[in-house]
C-alpha positions as CSV (number, residue, x, y, z in Angstrom):
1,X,52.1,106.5,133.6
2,X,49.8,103.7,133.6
3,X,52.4,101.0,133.2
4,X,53.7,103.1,136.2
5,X,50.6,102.8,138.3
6,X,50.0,99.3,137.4
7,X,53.3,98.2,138.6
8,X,52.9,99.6,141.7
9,X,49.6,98.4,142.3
10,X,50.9,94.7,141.9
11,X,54.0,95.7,143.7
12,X,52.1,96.7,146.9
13,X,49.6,93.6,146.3
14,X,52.8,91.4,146.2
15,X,53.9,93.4,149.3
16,X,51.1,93.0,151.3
17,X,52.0,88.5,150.9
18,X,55.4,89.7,152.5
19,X,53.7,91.7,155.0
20,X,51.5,89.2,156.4
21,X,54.1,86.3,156.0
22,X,56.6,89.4,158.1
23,X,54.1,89.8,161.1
24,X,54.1,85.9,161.9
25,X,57.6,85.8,162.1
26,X,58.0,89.0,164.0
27,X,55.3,87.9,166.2
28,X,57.1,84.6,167.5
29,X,60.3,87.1,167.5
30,X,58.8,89.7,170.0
31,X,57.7,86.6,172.5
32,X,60.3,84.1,172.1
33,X,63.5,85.7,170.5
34,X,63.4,83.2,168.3
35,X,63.4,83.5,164.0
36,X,60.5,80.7,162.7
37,X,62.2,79.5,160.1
38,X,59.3,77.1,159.8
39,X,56.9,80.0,158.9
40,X,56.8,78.8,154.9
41,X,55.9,75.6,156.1
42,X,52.8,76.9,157.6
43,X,51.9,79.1,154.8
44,X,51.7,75.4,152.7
45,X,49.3,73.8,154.7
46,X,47.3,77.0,154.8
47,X,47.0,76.6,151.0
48,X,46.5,73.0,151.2
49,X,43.6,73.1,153.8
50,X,41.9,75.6,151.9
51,X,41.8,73.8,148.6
52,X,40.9,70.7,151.0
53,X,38.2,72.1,152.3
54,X,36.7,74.2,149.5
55,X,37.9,71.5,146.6
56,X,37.6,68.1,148.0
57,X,34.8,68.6,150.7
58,X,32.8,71.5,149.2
59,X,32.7,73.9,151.5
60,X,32.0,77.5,150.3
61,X,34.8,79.5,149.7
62,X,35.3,81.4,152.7
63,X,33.9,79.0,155.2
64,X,36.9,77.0,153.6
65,X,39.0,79.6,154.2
66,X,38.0,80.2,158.2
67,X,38.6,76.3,158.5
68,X,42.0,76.2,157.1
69,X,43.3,79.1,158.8
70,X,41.8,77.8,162.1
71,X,43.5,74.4,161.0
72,X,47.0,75.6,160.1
73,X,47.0,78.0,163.9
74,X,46.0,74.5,166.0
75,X,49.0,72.7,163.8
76,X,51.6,75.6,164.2
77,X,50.3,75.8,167.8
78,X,50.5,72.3,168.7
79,X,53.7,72.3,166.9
80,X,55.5,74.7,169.5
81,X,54.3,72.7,172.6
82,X,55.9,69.5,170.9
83,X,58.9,70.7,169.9
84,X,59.9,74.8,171.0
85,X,58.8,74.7,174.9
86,X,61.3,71.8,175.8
87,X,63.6,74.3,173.9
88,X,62.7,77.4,176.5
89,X,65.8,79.0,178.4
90,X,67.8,77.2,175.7
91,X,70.4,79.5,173.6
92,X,68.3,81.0,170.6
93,X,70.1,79.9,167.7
94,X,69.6,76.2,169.0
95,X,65.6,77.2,169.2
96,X,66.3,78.3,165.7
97,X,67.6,75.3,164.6
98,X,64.7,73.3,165.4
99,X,62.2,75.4,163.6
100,X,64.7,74.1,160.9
101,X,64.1,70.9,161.7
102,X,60.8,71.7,161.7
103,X,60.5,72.7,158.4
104,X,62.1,70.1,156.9
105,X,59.8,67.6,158.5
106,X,56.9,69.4,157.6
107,X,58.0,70.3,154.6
108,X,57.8,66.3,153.7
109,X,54.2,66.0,154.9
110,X,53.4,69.0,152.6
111,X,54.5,67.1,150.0
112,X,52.8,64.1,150.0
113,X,49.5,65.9,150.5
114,X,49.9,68.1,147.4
115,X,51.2,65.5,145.4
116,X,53.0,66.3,142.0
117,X,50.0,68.2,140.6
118,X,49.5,71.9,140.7
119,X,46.5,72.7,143.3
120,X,44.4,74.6,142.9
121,X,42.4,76.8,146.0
122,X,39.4,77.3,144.1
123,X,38.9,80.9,144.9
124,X,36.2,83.6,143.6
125,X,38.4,85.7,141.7
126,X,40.5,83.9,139.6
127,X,41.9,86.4,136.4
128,X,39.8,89.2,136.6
129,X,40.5,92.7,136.2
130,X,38.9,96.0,136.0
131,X,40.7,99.2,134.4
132,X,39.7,102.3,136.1
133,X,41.2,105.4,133.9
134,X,43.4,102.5,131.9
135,X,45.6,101.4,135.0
136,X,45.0,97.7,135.3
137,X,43.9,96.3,138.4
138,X,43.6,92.5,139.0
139,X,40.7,91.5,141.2
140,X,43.6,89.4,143.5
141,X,45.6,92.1,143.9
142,X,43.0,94.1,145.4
143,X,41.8,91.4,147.5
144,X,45.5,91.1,148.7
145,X,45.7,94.5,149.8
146,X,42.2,94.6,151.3
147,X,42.6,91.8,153.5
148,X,45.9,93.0,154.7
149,X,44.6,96.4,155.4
150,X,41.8,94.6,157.6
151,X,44.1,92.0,159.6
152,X,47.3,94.5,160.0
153,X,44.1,96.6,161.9
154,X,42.6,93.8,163.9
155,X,46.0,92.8,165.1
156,X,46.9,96.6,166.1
157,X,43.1,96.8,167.8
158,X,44.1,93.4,169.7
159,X,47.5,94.3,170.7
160,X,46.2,97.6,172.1
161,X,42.4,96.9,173.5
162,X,42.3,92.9,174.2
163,X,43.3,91.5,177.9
164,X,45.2,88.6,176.0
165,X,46.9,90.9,173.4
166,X,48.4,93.4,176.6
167,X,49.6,89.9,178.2
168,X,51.4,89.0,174.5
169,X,52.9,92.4,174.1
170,X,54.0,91.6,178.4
171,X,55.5,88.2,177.6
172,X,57.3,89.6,174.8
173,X,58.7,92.4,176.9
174,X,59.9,90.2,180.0
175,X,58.9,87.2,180.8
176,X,60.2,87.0,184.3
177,X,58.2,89.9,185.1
178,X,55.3,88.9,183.3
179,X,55.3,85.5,185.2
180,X,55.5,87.8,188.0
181,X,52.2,89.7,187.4
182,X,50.2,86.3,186.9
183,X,50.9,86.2,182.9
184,X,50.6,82.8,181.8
185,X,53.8,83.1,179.6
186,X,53.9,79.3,178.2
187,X,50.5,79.8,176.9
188,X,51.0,83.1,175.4
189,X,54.2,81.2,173.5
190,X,51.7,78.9,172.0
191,X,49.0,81.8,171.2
192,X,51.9,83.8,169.1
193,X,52.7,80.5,167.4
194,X,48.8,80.3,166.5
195,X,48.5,83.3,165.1
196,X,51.2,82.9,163.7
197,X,50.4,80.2,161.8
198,X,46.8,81.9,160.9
199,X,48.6,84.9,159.5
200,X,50.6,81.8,157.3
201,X,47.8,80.7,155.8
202,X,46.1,83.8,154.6
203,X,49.1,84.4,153.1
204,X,49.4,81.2,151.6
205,X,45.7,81.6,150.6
206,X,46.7,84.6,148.4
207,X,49.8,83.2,146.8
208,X,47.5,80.5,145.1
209,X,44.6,83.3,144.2
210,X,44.3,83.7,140.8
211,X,44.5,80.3,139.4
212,X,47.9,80.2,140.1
213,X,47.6,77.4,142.8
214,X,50.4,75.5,145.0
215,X,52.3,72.9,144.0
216,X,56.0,71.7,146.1
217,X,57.8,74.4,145.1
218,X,55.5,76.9,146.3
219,X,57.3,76.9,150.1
220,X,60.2,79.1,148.3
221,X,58.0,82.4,147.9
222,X,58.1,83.0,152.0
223,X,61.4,83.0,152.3
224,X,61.6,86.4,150.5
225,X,59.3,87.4,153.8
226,X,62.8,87.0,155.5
227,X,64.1,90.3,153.5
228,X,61.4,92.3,154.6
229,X,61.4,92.0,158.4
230,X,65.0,92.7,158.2
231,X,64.6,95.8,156.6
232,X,61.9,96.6,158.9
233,X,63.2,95.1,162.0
234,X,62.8,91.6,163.6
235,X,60.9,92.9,166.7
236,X,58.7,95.5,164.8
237,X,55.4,95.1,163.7
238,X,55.3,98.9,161.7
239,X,58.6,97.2,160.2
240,X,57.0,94.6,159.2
241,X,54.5,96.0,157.1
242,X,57.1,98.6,155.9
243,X,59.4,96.4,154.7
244,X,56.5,93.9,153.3
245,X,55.3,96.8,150.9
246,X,59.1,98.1,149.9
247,X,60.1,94.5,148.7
248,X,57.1,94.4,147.0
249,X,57.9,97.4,145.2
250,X,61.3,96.8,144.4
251,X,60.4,93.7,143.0
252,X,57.6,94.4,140.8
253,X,59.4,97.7,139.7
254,X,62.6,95.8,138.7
255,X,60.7,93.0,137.3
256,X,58.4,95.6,134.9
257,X,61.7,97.8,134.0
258,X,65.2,95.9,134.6
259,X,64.8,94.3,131.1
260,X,64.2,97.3,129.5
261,X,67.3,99.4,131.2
262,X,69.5,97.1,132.4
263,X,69.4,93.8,130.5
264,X,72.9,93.1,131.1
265,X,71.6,92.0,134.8
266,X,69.9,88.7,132.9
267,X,66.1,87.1,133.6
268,X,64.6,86.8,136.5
269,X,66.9,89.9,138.0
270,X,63.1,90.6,140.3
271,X,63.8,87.6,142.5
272,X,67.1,88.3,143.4
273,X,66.5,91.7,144.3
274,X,64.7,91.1,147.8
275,X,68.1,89.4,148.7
276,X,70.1,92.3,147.4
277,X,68.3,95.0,149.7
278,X,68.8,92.3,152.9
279,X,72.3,91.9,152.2
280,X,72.6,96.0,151.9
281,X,70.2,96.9,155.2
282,X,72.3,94.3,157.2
283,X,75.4,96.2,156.0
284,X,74.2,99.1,157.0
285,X,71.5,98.9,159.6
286,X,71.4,95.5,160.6
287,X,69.1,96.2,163.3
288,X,66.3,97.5,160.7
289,X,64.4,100.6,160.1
290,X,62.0,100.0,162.8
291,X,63.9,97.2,165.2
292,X,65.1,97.9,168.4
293,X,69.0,98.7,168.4
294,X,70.4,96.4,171.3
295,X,73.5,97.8,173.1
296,X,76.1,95.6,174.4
297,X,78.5,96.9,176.9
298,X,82.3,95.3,177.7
């Protein structure tokens, strides 16, 4: 039972990476209709800027933290003016294909500011863990889960209460008629790209917590982000967080018992399960759990 509840601890820890990785791409989905394939990308230099800041300048931990997420949403908002707007009334896989583009080019920049060396972030809780009642709890994990809690909040309060979030959640309904009403829809393209890119980097921030660090490689863990907003739905925000925590649990769970019960499937089964459940939901529901189901009529 402890092995049980340990899993599932680190399975909705792992989860709640997914989650906040899910929300920045439904986020530019809702106002642009377009899939940020350049969403990893972002999530890099949100690692990278926070071990800049806190590593090779000094800043305390979470001032370090504030600056590279601020950082990482002026790049991934600068980023859409230069090369998405030019791209507005255009088809949306072509849009798509420059975020491509985008992370490729990117991806190279990443590179050569991380170097061949792991990197480490330098944050407070490194290996710890505490064991209430013998189930095993790592001091990342539950920073993971709080901070997710406390942002998937603060962006339901902002959809729902803030002047700007209403216009967002306007732009991303109809932009014609948002344009209409005054809505300053270019703007509100870029803002969904910045918080986008914010969201990026906490999630990046997390996925070097521990002493684990970043090194080139570490772009590849957000692309299992892609799983869980199709299993929650590419326009839903719920989904997102849904399908964040369920890929997190499948993974963990398969990861802690595939080698005992089913063997046969080989090492490292865990991260090819993510792809498994896409592959099934977009057999089945390919609109998602939570995503809108678009009708087309002939």
């Amino acid at each position: 039972m402890d092995e049980f509840l340990s899993a599932t601890i680190r399975g909705l820890a792992q989860g709640s990476l997914y989650t906040l990785l899910g929300l920045g791409f439904v986020i530019i989905y809702k106002g642009t209709r377009v899939v940020n394939f350049a969403q990893p990308v972002l999530m890099i230099f949100g690692a990278y800027f926070t071990s800049y800041f806190v590593i090779t300048i000094g800043l305390s931990f979470w001032l370090g933290v504030v600056a590279a997420v601020l950082t990482t949403a002026v790049i991934a908002a600068v980023t859409e003016r230069v090369a998405l707007r030019p791209m507005v009334g255009e088809q949306p896989f072509s849009a798509a294909m420059v975020t491509v583009g985008v992370l490729i080019a990117l991806q190279v920049v990443a590179n050569d500011l991380i170097g061949l060396e792991l990197r480490q972030l330098g944050d407070p809780w490194g290996l710890s863990q505490f064991r209430p009642g013998g189930v095993a709890i790592f001091h990342r994990d539950l920073a993971a889960l709080v901070i997710t809690a406390a942002v998937v909040a603060a962006m339901a309060a902002f959809f729902k209460l803030s002047r700007v979030g209403l216009a967002l959640r306007a732009a991303s309904f109809d932009q014609e008629a948002a344009l209409a009403q005054g809505v300053p829809v270019g703007r509100m393209f870029g803002l969904s790209w910045a918080i986008s890119g914010g969201l990026a980097s906490l999630a990046g921030l997390l996925v070097g917590a521990g002493g684990a660090g970043i090194d080139q490689n570490t772009t590849f863990f957000a692309l299992k982000a892609l799983p869980a907003i199709i299993l929650g739905g590419l326009d839903s925000i719920p989904g997102a967080v849904v399908g964040g925590l369920a890929i997190g649990l499948a993974e963990t769970y398969t990861k802690v018992y595939q080698p005992e019960h089913f063997a046969w499937a080989g090492g490292n089964f865990d991260q090819v399960v993510p792809y498994l459940v896409m592959l099934l939901v977009l057999l089945v529901r390919p609109y998602g759990l939570f995503g809108t189901k678009e009708v087309e009529r002939v």
